[in-house]
N, C-alpha and C positions, 0 to 999 in steps of 0.2 A: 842625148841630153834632153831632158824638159823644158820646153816652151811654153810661154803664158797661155797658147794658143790651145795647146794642148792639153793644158790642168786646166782650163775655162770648159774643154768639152765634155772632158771625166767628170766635172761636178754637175756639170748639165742631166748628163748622161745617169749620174747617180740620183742625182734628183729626181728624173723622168720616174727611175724606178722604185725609190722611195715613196713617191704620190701615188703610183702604178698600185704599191701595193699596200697603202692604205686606201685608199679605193674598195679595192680586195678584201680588205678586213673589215672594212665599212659593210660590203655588200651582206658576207657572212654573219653579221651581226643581224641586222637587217632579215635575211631569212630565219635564226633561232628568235626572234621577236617576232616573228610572223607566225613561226610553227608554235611558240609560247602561247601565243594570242588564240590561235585557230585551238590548241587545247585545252585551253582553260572554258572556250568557250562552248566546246565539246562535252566539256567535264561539267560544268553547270545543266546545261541540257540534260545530261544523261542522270545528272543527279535528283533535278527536278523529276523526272521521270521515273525515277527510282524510287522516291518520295512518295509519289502519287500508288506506285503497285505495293507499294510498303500499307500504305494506311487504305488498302482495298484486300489485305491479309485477312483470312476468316482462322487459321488455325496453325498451328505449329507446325505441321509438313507442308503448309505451303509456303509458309516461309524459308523452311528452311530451303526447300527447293528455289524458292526467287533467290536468295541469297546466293546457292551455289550457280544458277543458272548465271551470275553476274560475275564469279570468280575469273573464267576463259575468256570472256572480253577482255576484261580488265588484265589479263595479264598478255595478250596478245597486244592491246593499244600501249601499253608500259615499253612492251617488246620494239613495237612499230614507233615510237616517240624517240626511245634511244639509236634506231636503227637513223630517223632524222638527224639526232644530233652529230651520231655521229660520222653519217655521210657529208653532211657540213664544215664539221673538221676537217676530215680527209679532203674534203675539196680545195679549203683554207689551206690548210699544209701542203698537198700536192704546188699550189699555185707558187707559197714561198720558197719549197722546194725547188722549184724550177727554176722560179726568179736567182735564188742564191745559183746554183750551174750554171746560169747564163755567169752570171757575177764571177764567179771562182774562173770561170775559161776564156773568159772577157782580161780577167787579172794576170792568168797564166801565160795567155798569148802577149799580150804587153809585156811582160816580164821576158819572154822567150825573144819577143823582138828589142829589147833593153840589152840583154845577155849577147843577142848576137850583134849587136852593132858596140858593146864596150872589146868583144874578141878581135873584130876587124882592127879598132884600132888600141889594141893591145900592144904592150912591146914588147917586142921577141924573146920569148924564152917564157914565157905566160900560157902556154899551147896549154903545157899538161892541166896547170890550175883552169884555165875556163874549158877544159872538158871535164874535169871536176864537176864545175858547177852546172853543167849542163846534163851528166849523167845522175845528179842527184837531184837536176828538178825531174827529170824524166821519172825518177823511182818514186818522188814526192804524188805525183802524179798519177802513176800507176796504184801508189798507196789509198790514193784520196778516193779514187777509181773504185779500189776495193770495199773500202768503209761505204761508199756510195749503193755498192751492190748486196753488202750485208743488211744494211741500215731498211733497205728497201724490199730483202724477205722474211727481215722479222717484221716489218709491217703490215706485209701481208700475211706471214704468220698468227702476228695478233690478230690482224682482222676475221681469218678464218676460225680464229679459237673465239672470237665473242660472239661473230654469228651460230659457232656449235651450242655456248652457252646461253644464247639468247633462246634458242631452238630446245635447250633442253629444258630450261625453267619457263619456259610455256609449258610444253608434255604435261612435266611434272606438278604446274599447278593442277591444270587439267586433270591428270590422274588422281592429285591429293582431292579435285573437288567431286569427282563421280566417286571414289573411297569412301568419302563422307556422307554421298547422299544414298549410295548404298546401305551404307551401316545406319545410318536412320531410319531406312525404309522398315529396317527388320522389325 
């Protein structure tokens, strides 16, 4: 049975981690407003700079060559800005991920030791039903277990499929901009 003693500590306890992890999401914020800041302020820079070789152009091939020369940065820092944000997420979700596990097995063990102290003093003839319920948290358990392990390589699935596609629409800018300054050269 529940003591005041006890639901005083679980709210504590849940509180702790509630703060814990807005904290957490505070922090995350905080780094995508930093990395925001550092490219905006990147992007001016390079823009100004841009400006300046733009109105120092004497003639059409050379522009069009500054132009493609600018193509492969620009899609490599696009590349390297998303690769930021989304290592932030992942770090942000790893954190709530784990905080929820701690939670779910924090919940599970409490409930397993509720289950085993209402069986001690169960009355007789209750065996079969509280190993009932006790083989169906185990499977609950093992079920959550599994969703846990799935949930966990398709994330790493996705992540290996956006670094392919990040990796391949750079190339392929790349390629599309030496195509281009090829076929003008002629």
């Amino acid at each position: 049975m529940l003591n005041v003693e006890q639901i005083a500590s679980s709210q504590k306890a849940n509180l702790d981690v509630l703060f814990g992890l807005s904290d957490k999401a505070f922090q995350s914020v905080e780094k995508l407003v930093e990395l925001n800041l550092a490219a905006t302020k990147a992007a001016l820079s390079e823009s100004a700079q841009h400006a300046q070789a733009l109105l120092a152009v004497k003639d059409a091939q050379e522009l069009v060559a500054l132009q493609t020369a600018a193509v492969q940065p620009l899609a490599e820092k696009a590349a390297a800005y998303g690769r930021h944000v989304y290592d932030i997420a992942s770090a942000a979700n790893a954190e709530f991920s784990k905080a929820f596990e701690q939670q779910a097995s924090q919940v599970q063990q409490a409930f397993v030791g509720y289950v085993d102290n209402a069986s001690k003093s169960a009355p007789a003839g209750t065996e079969p039903v509280m190993a009932l319920v006790k083989s169906s948290m185990a499977a609950s358990h093992n079920a959550m277990d599994s969703v846990q392990k799935v949930v966990k390589q398709a994330s790493e699935a996705a992540q290996a499929n956006l670094q392919a596609l990040t990796a391949s629409a750079v190339s392929n800018a790349v390629s599309a901009a030496k195509t281009a300054t090829a076929g003008r050269k002629r």
